[in-house]
C-alpha positions, 0 to 999 in steps of 0.5 A: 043391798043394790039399791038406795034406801031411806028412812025419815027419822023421828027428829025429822031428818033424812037418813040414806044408805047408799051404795059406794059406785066405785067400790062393790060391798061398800055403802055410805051413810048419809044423814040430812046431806052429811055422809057420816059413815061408809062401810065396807060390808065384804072388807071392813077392816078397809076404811074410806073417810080420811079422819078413820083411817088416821083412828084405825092406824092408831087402833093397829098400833095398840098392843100386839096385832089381832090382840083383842081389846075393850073399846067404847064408841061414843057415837055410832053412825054405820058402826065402822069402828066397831066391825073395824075392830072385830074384823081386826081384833077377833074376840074384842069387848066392844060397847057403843053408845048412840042417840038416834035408836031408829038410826041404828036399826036403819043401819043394822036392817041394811048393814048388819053387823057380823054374828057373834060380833062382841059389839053391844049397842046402848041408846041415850046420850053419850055422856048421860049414859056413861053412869050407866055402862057396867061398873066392870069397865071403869078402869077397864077400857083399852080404847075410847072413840070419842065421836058425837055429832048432832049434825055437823056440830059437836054438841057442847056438852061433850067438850069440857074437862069434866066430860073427858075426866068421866071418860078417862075414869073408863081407861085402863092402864096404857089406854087411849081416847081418840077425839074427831074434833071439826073445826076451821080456819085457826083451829081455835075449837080444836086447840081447845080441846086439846088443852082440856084433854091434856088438863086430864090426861098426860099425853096428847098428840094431834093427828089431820091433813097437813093443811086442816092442821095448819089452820088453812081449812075447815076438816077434822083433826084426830086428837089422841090421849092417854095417861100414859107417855103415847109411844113417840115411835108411833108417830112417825109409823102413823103419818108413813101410813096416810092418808097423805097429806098428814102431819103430827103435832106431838110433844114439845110441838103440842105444847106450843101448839096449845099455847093461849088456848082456854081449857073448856068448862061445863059453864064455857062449853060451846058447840064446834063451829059450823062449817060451810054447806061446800065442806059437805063431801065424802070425807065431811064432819062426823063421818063414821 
């Protein structure tokens, strides 16, 4: 594909694909002005947007190099974990759920998915869907990418504890979530979310740019968990790898980090904050 296209979705958006000038086989995805997912078709195992890569590096540190795993993806996009995964771990069980069925035909006409990829693509909403999923998967799931976004918010109903208890049902022993969380000055949204994953699962660790997670900006921070201790070497190997700047916040530290923030109910669930239209760039809110 050497050329934009564009499709006007059922809900009134305006879905783009467009080629990367700057990178030969890469295409951005772009819905209602928001990039939310670049892929590269020729290397997909070659990330772009700065909260993915962070995914990725921790998707590496799972197990064994090129070990398969079972991974669900709340939130689709142009699927780039996914092929991400396949190209990296060939013969992975990998299933997705997405909203926007028009989205992901648009994507998959133009971005097509590697044959005999092992990613299976359900549509409804994220958390409604859950009850849905094979039985086989409880218990079952190495890794669960938590990226749902309506727009550039991330709706409430995907941000409580009850939510994230259904999730962490799906996780195998030694499994991980990883949340892209958008937030602001204060990071109040996104320490919030950390003590209500932390209420469910034993070990939390959070992973941005060094000035989102100081609070000075709006951006996206990584948020990983698992009911299992994360391996305290990994964190030093994540930041070493980039995007830099980078920074942790793990341990101790996540305690304190923490400290005062509210664990988010179904009946106090609130979207994530909208950030300014300026934030909108290649590496915006829901990039996937």
């Amino acid at each position: 594909m050497s050329e934009t296209v564009e499709l006007r979705l059922p809900s009134g958006q305006r879905a783009v694909i467009e080629p990367d000038r700057w990178a030969a086989g890469s295409y951005t995805l772009i819905v209602d002005g928001t990039p939310q997912s670049h892929v590269d078709l020729d290397d997909p195992s070659r990330l772009f947007f700065e909260y993915v890569q962070r995914i990725g590096h921790v998707i590496d540190e799972w197990g064994d190099p090129g070990q398969p795993m079972t991974a669900l993806h709340l939130g689709a996009g142009a699927l780039t974990l996914p092929r991400y995964i396949h190209a990296t771990r060939p013969d992975s069980r990998q299933q997705v759920i997405e909203l926007d069925e028009e989205l992901v035909a648009f994507v998959r006409e133009h971005l097509p998915l590697p044959r005999q990829s092992g990613i299976r693509v359900r549509y409804g909403d994220a958390r409604a869907m859950l009850d849905r999923l094979p039985a086989a998967l409880r218990g079952a799931v190495d890794f669960v990418v938590v990226d749902v976004f309506s727009g550039a918010r991330i709706p409430a109903h995907v941000t409580s504890v009850e939510f994230y208890r259904e999730v962490a049902a799906f996780l195998a022993p030694g499994g991980i979530v990883a949340v892209n969380v958008a937030d602001g000055p204060g990071l109040a949204f996104a320490r919030g979310q950390a003590a209500t994953l932390r209420l469910v699962l034993d070990d939390v660790a959070a992973l941005a740019e060094t000035s989102v997670l100081k609070g000075r900006r709006f951006g996206n921070v990584v948020l990983i968990a698992s009911g299992s201790p994360l391996p305290l070497d990994w964190m030093p190997r994540l930041m070493a790898r980039g995007p830099h700047p980078a920074a942790v916040v793990a341990g101790a530290d996540m305690v304190n980090w923490i400290a005062g923030a509210s664990v988010v109910t179904d009946q106090t669930a609130i979207a994530s904050p909208a950030p300014a239209t300026s934030v909108f760039t290649r590496s915006g809110p829901g990039s996937r």
